[in-house]
Every structure is written in structure tokens, then in C-alpha cells.
N, C-alpha and C positions, 0 to 999 in steps of 0.2 A: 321397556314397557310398551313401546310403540309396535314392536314385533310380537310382541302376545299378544296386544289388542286384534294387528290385522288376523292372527292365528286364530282370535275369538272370532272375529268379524267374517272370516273363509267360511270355518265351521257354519254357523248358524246360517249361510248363505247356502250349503250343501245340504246341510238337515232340511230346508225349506226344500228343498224339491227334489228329492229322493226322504223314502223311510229309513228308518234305522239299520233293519232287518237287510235292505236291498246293498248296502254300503256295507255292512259288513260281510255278507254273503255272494258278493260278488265275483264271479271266477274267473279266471284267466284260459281264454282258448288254447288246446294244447294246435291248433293249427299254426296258430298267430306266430309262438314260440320257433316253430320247426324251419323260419323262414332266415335262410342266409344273411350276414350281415357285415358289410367289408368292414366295420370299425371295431369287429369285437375281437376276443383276444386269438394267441396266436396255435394255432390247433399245430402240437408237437408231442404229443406225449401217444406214444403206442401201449399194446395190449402190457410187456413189462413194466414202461413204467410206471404204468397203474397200480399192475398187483404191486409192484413194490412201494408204493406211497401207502396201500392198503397194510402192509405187513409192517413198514415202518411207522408206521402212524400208531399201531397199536403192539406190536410185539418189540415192547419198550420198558419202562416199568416193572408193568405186569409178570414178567416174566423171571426178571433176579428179584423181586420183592413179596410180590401178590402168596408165590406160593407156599414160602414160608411163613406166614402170618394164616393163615387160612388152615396149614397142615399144626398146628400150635394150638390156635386158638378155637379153632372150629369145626373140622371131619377129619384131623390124623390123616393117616396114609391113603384115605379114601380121598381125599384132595382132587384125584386122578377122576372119579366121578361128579365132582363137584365141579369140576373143567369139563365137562361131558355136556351137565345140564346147562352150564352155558352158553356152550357152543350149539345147543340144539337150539336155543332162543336168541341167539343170534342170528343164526343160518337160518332161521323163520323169515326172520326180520331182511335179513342180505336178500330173500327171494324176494319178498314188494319191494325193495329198495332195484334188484334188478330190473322188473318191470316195468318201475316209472322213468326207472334210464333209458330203457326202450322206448318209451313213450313222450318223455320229457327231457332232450340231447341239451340243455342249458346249465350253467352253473349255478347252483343255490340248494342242493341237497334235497331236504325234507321239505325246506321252504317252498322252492316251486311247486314240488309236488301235493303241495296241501293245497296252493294258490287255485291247479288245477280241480283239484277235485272236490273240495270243501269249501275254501272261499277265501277271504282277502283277510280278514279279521285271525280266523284259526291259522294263519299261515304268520301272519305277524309273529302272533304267540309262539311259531314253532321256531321261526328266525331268532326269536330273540333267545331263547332256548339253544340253541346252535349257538350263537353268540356264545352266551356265560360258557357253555361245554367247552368249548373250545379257548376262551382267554381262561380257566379255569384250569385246565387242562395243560394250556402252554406253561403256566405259573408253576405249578405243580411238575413237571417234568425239567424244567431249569431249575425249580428247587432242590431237586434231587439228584440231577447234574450235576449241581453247584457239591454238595454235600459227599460226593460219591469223589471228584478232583480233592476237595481238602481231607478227605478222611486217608487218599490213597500217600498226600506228604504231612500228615500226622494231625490236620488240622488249624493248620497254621492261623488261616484266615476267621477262621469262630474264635481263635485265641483273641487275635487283636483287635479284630473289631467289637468283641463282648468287653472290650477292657477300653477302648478307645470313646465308643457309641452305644452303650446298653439302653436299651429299652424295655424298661417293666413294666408294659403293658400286659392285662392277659388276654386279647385279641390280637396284638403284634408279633411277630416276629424276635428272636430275643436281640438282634444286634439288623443294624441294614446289609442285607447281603447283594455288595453289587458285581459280586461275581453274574449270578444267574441274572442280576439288569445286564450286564454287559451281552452276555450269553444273547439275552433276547433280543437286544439293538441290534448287536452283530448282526444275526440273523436276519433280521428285517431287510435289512441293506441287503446282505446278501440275495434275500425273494425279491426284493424291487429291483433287481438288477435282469432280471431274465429268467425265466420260467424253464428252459431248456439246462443253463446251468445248474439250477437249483435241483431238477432233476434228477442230472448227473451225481449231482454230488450223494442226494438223497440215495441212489440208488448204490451207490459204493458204503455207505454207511450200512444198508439194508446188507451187503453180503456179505459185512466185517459180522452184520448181528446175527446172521445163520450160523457164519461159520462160529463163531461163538458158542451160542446154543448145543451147535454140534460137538465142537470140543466139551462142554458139559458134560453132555451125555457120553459121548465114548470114554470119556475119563472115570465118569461115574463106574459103567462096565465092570470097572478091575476092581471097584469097592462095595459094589452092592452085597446086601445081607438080608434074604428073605425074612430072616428071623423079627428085622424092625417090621414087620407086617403083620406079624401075630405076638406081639408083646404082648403077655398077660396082665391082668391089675396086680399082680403082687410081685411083679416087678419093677414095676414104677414107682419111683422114690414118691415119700409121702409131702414133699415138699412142691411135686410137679403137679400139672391140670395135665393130668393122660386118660380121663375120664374112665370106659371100662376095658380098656385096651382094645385088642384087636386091630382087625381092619379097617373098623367102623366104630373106633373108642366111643362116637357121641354119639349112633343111632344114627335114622334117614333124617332124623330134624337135622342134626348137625350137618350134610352133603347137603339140603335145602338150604338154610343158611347160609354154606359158603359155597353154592351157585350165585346167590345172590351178591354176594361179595368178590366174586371171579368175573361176575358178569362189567365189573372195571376195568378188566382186561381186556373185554372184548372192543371195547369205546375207541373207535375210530374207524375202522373200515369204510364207515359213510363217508367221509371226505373222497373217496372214489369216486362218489356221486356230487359231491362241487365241481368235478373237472369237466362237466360238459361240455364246455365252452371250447375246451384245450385241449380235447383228446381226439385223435383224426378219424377215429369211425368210433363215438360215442353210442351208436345202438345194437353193437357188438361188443365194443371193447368193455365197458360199463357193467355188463352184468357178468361177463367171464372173468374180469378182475377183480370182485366182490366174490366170485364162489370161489374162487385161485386162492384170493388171500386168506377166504376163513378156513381152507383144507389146510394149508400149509402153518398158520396160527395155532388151530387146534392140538395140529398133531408137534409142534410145539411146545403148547402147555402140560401137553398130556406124557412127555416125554422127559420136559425137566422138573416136573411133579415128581413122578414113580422117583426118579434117579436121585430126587432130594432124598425121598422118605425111606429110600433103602440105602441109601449111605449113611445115613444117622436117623435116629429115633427122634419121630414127629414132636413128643414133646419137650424135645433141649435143641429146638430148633432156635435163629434168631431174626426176631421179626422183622431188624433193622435192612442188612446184609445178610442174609442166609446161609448163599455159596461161599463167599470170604470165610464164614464164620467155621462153616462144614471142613472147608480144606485147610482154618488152622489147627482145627480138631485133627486133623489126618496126617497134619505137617506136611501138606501139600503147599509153600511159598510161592514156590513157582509159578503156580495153576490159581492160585489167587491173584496174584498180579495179572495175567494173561486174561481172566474172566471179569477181572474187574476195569481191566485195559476196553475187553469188548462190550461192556454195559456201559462204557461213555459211549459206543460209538452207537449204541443202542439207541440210547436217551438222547444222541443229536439227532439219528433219524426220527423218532417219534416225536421229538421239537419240532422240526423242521417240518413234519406234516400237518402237526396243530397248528404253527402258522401258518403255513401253505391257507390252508381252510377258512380260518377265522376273515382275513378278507377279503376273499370270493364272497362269503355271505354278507356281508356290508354292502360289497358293490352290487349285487344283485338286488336287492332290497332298495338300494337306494336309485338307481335303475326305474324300480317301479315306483317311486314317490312315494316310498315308505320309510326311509332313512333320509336322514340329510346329505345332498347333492354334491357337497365336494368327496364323498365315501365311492360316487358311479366315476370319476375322471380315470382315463386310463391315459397312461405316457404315449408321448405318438410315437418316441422312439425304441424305449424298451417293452411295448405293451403288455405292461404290466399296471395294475390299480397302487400304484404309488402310494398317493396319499391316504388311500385306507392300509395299507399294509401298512405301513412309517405311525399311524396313530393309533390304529389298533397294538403293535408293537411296544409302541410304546407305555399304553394304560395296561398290559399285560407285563410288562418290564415294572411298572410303580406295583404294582399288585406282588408279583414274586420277589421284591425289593423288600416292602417295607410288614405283608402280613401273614399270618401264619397261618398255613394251609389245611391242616390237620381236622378242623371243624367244616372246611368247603367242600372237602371230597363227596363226601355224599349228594351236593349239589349236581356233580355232574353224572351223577348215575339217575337222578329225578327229571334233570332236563333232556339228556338221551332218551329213557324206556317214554316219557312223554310224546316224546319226537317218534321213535316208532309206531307207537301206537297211532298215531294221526296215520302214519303211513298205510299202515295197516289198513284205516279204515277207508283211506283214500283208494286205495285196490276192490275193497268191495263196493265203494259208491261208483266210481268206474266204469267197472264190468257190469254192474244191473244199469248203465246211462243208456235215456235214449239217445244215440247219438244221432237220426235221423232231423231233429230241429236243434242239437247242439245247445246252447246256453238259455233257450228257451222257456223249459221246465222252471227255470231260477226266476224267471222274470213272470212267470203269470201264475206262481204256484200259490201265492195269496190270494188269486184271484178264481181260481178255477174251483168247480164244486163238483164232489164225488158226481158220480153220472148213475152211480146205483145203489142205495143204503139199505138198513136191513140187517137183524145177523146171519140170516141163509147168505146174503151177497158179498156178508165182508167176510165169512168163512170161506168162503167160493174162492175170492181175489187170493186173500193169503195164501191159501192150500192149491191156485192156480188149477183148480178143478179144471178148466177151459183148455188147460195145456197149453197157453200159448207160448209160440217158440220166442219170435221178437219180441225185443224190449219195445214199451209204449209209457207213455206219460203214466197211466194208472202203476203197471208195474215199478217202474223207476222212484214212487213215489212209496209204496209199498215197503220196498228195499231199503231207501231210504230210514223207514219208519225202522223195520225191522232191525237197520246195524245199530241204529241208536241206541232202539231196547238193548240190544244184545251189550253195548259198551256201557250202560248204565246198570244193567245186572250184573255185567264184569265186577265192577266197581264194589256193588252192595256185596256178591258172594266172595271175594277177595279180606274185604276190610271183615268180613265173617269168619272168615277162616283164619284170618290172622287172629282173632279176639281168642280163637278157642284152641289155638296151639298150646302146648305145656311142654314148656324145656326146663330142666331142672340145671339154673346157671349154676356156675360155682368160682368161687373168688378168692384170692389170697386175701390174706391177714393184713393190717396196715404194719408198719412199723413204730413201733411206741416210742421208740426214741426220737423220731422225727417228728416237728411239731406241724409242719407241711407236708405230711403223708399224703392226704388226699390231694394235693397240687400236683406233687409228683411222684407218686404212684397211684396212680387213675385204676379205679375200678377195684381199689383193695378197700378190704371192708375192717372198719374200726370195732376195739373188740370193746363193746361196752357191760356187756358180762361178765368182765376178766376173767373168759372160758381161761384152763391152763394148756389147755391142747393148742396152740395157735401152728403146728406144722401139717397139719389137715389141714387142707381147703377149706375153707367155709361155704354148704350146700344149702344154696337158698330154693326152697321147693316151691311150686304152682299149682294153683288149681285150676283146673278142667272149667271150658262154658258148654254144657248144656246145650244152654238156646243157641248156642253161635252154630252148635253142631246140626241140632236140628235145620236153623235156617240156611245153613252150608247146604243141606241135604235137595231142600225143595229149590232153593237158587239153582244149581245143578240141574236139576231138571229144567228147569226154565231156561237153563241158555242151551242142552239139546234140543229144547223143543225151538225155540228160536235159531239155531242154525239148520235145522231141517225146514223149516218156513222159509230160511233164504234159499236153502239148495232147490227148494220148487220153482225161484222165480228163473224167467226167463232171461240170460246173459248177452252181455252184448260182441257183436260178430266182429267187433274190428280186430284189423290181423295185426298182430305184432312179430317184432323178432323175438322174444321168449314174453311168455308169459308164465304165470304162478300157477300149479299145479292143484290141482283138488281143492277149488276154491266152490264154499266158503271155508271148509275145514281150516285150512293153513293158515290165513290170515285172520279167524277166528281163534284160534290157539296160541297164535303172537300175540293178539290184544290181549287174552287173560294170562298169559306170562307175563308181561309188560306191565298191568295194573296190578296183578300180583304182588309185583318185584317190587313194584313203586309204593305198596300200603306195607312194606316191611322194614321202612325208612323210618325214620324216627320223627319226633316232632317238631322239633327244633332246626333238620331240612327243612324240611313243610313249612315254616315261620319267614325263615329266609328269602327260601323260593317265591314266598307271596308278595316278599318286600322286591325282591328284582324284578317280578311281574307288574307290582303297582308303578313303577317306576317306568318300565317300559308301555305301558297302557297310557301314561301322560302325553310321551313323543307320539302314539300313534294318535291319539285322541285330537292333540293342538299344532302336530304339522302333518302326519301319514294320510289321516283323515282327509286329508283339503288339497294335499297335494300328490293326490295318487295317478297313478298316468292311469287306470284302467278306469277308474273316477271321471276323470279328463274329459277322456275317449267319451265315454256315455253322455257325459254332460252336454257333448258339443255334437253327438248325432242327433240329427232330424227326426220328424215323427215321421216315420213309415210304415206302410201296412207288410204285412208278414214278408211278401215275397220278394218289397225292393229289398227289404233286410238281407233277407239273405242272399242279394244278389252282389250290395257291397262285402259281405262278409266272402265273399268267395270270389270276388273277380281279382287278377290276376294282378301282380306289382313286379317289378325288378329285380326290386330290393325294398328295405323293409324303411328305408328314409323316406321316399314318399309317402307310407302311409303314417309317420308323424306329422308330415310337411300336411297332409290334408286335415287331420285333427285341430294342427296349431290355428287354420283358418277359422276353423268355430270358436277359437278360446280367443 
């Protein structure tokens, strides 16, 4: 109780002299950041071992699971397109994410990067976001680790611990599985142990899971059958969901859909951007191992896709294990073993890079006085963040131990495309910054009043009639306004076009013998008509919105006409080592992918997601709040007129300890 109270007592002591608006929108200099610092970690990892943390981290999973569940359930053999759109929304996304590694050489991903461009409050949000993705993530991939060793010796371990330790909960897990705890402790120990090691290791994992991949595909070769690519309907038994055969049995809704649902396979590659800290030329290496790993991903996806759906027919595919399932069909033994042998080795690299990730974002966070302090200690011998790898490890090890992952997945596809879109928009508030007075704009933008009003003059400014080349306070302030509209029109024309979609689902029959049908067999529909036909599907039809379409129509116009009002304003001239191409276009087109993807969630993510956020909003609110170093900083500089300001802000240091050691004097 005494620790809340001083946590109340901080707060109301910062609210007093700063506003609301100033504390949450407060940003972090990208100068501040770029400055050396002999305590931090150990800069080892070259332009490989990046891409290969990028490929392992995400080309895991996804790749013996995602596709057959997606070619089954939702675009058939088009799968191959549905991995297309994507990787085209990813590869958006990987461009701002290269950018701000150019810009921002630090560990923390999205995090920093929102720090910089948006503010302290929006960057929380995106951290904590990164957070769940990531112990979400690691859970989820030890689970199926876990599942993938007992299925390959027949199960052993579901036999005895369901008979030992049953748990019939319907949120838990059916038995504790401490395989995958083990799995993750392991692990832990082994990141805490040295970052060059862990590496190594990650990267010998990484070319067990090519060459894997690869044997897929050449093997597939000698079995492929064009014919599964144009199945007619009247070859598909009447007891399967093969919708109207072809190439595209469900239509472009069905390839939209399971972009959406492929777009889980893309979920990692960002952890390239935690390694700032570790990587020996991060404003090179950073954004060529982001484009590396999504070429090399893609053509991946796009390769054991085809190869599935021409070895056997999309719809007697199997969700669980695909490939296993395909080569017992073939009486391929051998080639099952060997594939099933490389998807462990798969699933520990893409383990090992969810933790890798998860905490770097702790430490960095906590770093800035927005997490709790023992999460920043780094080991002085293995420098490495110890104690947040060892704890995050392990609430990620209770998590894949005791619940059942099947309803959190979608969580980590809400807290990524969120986490992009910040990014996104951090690119375009960026490029329109004056950078001329730097954090300035933030500090007198309550205060300052238009210098010209009028509609002739606010048409003039937006439409830049003046041409002006530099960015200036008015501009920047403009820009500003504009990406907001533009992300809140995202938003309205998204959740529009979702209302007015019409897919016509279709559902098996329950089983009447079973008096828990709907438990377990999810999504069969019970026949309360005693129809006699129950080997049809059952075709539940939709009706069309109207207004949604209409408002779809004029929303559309409104965000061309709002990205042609940004492409007028004036850009900003700092040079970097890459920058994003044809902006505003690109990172325009990421955000309404990104909110697109995200209003096609359901609602029951959206429920959850609110509750990890309320939760998270408390730590930031009764310790972030009060003990934020960049908070600190401000509280404890002098009143000075514009030009000492900026003369502390740019006179010269060493190293970056003295300028805490001169801060800590104020506090």
C-alpha cells in the first residue's frame, strides 16, 4: 500500500506541472539515441545473422501448418495468391520498419520508433503490443514443438499426463504440458548465456529449415498433378467443403480472407529491428536484412503452397500436419520422418527468435522508465539482459504450460498489424518534421495560433499553393492534421467494407450421435429441421449492405483526396542511408492494409485485446508515468530562452553518462 500511495503521490506531483497532453506526447530525440554508449550490449551480429534471425523467427510454423489450413478452409490451390497479398503487406510494412533502423540504430523495434515520432504514451501502447506478440508467440510455437516431438513417438506424453493430470477446464489446456515449459526455460538459459552463441546456434537451425523447405519442394516435383488445380464441382465428393472447384473454388473473398490469415506467417521479421543495439553496422545492416528475409520467406511460402496443392487435392488436405498427412497418402515414410525431423528444427529457430525479442523489449522500455528497473540490468559478464530474459521466459513457459492457445492466436495478428500501423505513421510524421527547431513544435503547439485564417488561406496552406520547398511549423502542423484524418478515415472506410462483404459460408452437419458435437466439432451446424440430406454442407447465405457500399464509395475518395493534400506538403531534407520510396503512397497503403486486416478480427480478439491494454495502461499510468527518464530530463531543465536550449541540446559529450550524471543534479 505504501508503494501505491508514493506511485499516487509521484503522479499528482507530475500532473501539477506538466499537462496531460505534454506527458503523453512527449518525444524522444532521434539525436540523443545515436550517441555511443560503452555499457550497452555487445554489437556481434553481421548482415547474416540478421537475415537469418529474420527467417527464423518467422519461417516456422507457418510454413508446415498455415498452408494447409488456409488451402482447406479458405482460397484452395489459390493459397499461392493469398501468400502473395501478404507478403505485399508485409514488404510495405518491412520498408518503414527499414527506415526507422536507419534512423533509429537502438533496440526496441516499433517501440522506439513511435517514441520518436509520435510520443511516449503511443509508444507504450505499441511496447506493450510487442510484449503479448511476442510471449504469445513464443507460447504458441513451444506448443507446437511440444506436439510435433509427441506425435513423431506416437504421443506418449498427452497419453500420460491426460490420465495422470486432466484438466477440464474450457480455457485450459487439456493436461499441463511441461515439455514445451521445459522447451522454454531451456531456452532462456541458453539467450542468457551470450548472444553470439545463441546466434550460432539460431543460424544452424535456420539452414536445417531451408534445407527442409527445400527437400519439400524437390520431392514434391516427382508428385505434382496439375489436375488438383482445376478440380471441377462435380468431382468433389459431396461430403467435402471444395466450394466451386477450380483454382479459386471460394472466389477473390476466399484469397482476401486467407491473406488475412497468411498474414500469421509473416509475424516476425520485426525482431531484426530489436537488434540495434547488437548489430555492428545497424543503419546498413537493418534494413537489408528485413528486405533479405521477406524475399527469401516469400518465395518460401509461395513454393510449399503450390507443391502442397498439386500433390493432393486442397480439400482432403489436413489442417493439423499437412505434409505428414500428404506423404502418408503417397506412402512416402521416409520423407515424412525427414520433414517432420526439419519442422522441429524449424520451430526451435522460430522459438529462439520470439525469445530473442521479447526481452530486448522489456529492457528497452525499462531503460526509459516505463517498465520496471530490474527488466534494464544487463550482466556485466555475459552482457546480456539476464534478468528480463530469465522472467519473461518464464511467464511465457506458465502461459504454454498450463492454457490453451487456440483462441489467443488472433491476438498476435491484432497486436502486430497495430504495431505497424504506428509505424507507418511515424514515417509520414517524420518526413513532413521541421527538423530545423527539432522537439519544438511539440512544446509550443498548444500555444501557437494559426498566423493566417480564412477558407481562401486554409485552402492555400493544405493545397501548398505557395510551394513551399522546407518544412516549417505551419507545414508540419498541416501534415500532421492530414495523416490523422487519413488514419481515421482508414478506420471508418475499413469497418465499411467489412459490413458489406457477402461470403456465402458453408458448414458441415453436426453429428447426432454425439451429444457434444458442438464442443468438438466446432463450426458444424446442428440439424434442427431433421433436413434428411445431412452429406451436403449446409449453405448459410448473406445479404449485401447497401449503405456500407455507398459509404465504402465516398470514404475512398476521401482518403485520395487526403493523400494527394499530403503529397503537396513540403518534405523533410535529412539524409539517410535508405529511405521509403514514394511516400506518401506506401506508407499510406500499409495503414489501410493494416486497419483493414485488423477490423476483419472478430470480436471476441477486440474484448481480450482491451483487457491486456487496460492492464497495461495501470503500469504506465502508477509507475511509467512518474518514472520516465525523458519526464526526468524535462522536469529537471531550467527555464531557458530558445537559444541556450538549443545550445545544451547540441553541445558536445563523450559519452552519453555524463549527460545522465548532469540531469541526476536536477532530480
Amino acid at each position: 500500500m505504501k508503494m501505491f500511495g508514493d506511485s499516487v503521490t509521484q503522479l499528482c506531483e507530475t500532473l501539477e506541472r506538466k499537462t496531460l497532453s505534454q506527458i503523453l506526447f512527449r518525444r524522444k530525440k532521434e539525436d540523443v539515441l545515436d550517441q555511443p554508449d560503452a555499457k550497452k550490449l555487445a554489437r556481434v551480429l553481421n548482415l547474416f545473422d540478421l537475415t537469418s534471425l529474420g527467417v527464423g523467427s518467422t519461417l516456422g510454423v507457418g510454413v508446415y501448418v498455415l498452408a494447409g489450413i488456409v488451402a482447406k478452409t479458405l482460397a484452395g490451390p489459390a493459397t499461392v495468391l493469398s501468400f502473395v497479398l501478404a507478403a505485399f503487406a508485409s514488404a510495405i510494412s518491412g520498408l518503414c520498419y527499414s527506415e526507422f533502423a536507419a534512423r533509429v540504430p537502438r533496440a526496441g523495434s516499433a517501440y522506439v520508433y513511435s517514441y520518436v515520432g509520435v510520443g511516449e504514451f503511443i509508444a507504450f501502447v505499441i511496447g506493450l503490443n510487442l510484449i503479448l506478440e511476442y510471449v504469445i508467440g513464443t507460447a504458441s510455437v513451444a506448443k507446437a514443438l511440444s506436439n510435433y516431438i509427441d506425435a513423431l513417438f506416437g504421443y506418449p506424453m498427452k497419453t500420460c499426463m491426460t490420465y495422470i493430470f486432466p484438466m477440464n477446464v474450457s480455457f485450459l489446456a487439456g493436461y499441463p504440458d511441461l515439455l514445451s515449459f521445459s522447451l522454454v526455460v531451456l531456452l532462456s538459459f541458453l539467450l542468457s548465456w551470450g548472444v553470439r552463441e545463441s546466434a550460432m546456434i539460431n543460424n544452424v537451425f535456420t539452414i536445417v529449415n531451408l534445407l527442409t523447405v527445400g527437400t519439400v519442394v524437390v520431392s514434391g516435383l516427382f508428385k505434382i498433378n496439375f489436375h488438383n488445380w482445376s478440380i471441377s464441382k462435380q468431382d468433389i465428393p459431396a461430403s467435402a467443403n471444395g466450394g466451386e472447384g477450380g483454382f479459386m473454388p471460394f472466389g477473390w473473398a476466399g484469397v482476401t480472407m486467407g491473406a488475412a490469415k497468411c498474414f500469421y506467417g509473416f509475424i516476425g521479421f520485426d525482431s531484426i529491428a530489436t537488434t540495434g543495439e547488437e548489430a555492428k553496422n545497424p543503419k546498413r545492416d537493418i534494413p537489408l536484412a528485413i528486405i533479405l528475409s521477406l524475399i527469401i520467406i516469400t518465395f518460401a511460402y509461395c513454393c510449399t503452397s503450390s507443391v502442397l496443392t498439386l500433390m493432393w487435392p486442397y480439400y482432403d488436405q489436413d489442417i493439423d500436419a499437412p505434409f505428414p498427412y500428404v506423404y502418408d497418402q503417397l506412402g512416402w515414410t521416409s520423407m515424412k520422418i525427414i520433414v517432420s525431423s526439419g519442422a522441429i528444427f524449424a520451430m526451435f529457430a522460430s522459438l529462439l527468435a520470439s525469445m530473442f525479442s521479447m526481452p530486448r523489449i522489456l529492457m528497452t522500455m525499462a531503460e526509459d522508465g516505463l517498465m520496471f528497473s530490474l527488466f534494464s540490468d544487463i550482466h556485466p559478464t555475459l552482457k546480456t539482459p539476464v534478468k528480463a530474459t530469465l522472467l519473461s521466459g518464464l511467464f511465457a513457459g506458465i502461459i504454454t504450460m498450463f492454457l490453451n492457445l487456440d483462441q489467443l492466436m488472433n491476438m498476435m495478428s491484432i497486436g502486430t498489424l497495430l504495431a505497424y500501423t504506428i509505424v507507418c505513421v511515424c514515417v509520414l510524421l517524420l518526413r513532413y518534421r521541421n527538423n530545423s527547431d527539432g522537439d519544438e513544435f511539440v512544446k509550443n503547439q498548444g500555444n501557437d495560433e494559426p498566423e493566417t485564417g480564412g477558407f481562401v488561406n486554409t485552402v492555400e496552406r493544405y493545397l501548398n499553393l505557395s510551394n513551399i520547398d522546407n518544412c516549417n511549423k505551419e507545414t508540419e502542423r498541416v501534415a500532421t492534421t492530414l495523416a490523422v484524418l487519413y488514419v481515421c478515415t482508414s478506420a471508418l472506410f475499413s469497418f465499411a467494407t467489412v459490413q458489406q462483404e457477402c461470403v456465402v459460408t458453408i458448414h458441415q452437419w453436426c453429428d447426432e450421435s454425439d451429444s457434444n458435437a458442438t464442443v468438438f466439432q466446432p463450426g458444424c451446424v446442428v440439424n434442427t429441421n431433421n433436413t434428411n440430406n445431412t452429406t451436403t454442407p449446409f449453405e448459410k447465405e448473406c445479404v449485401g449492405n447497401d449503405i456500407a457500399m455507398y459509404t465504402s464509395v465516398i470514404l475512398a475518395i476521401g482518403l485520395v483526396l487526403l493523400m494527394y493534400l499530403l503529397s503537396r506538403q513540403p518534405q523533410s531534407k535529412k539524409k539517410l542511408s535508405f529511405k521509403v520510396p514514394l511516400v506518401p503512397l506506401i506508407p499510406c497503403i500499409s495503414i489501410l492494409m493494416n486497419v483493414y486486416l485488423m477490423m476483419k478480427l472478430d470480436l471476441n480478439t477486440w474484448i481480450r485485446f482491451s483487457i491486456w491494454m487496460i492492464m497495461g495502461l495501470f503500469v504506465y499510468v502508477f509507475y511509467g508515468m512518474s518514472h520516465s527518464v525523458e519526464g526526468l530530463k524535462r522536469k529537471g531543465e531550467p527555464k531557458m530562452s530558445p537559444s541556450s536550449s538549443v545550445e545544451l541540446k547540441t553541445s558536445p559529450s563523450s559519452s552519453a553518462e555524463p549527460v545522465y550524471e548532469y540531469y541526476t543534479t536536477y532530480l
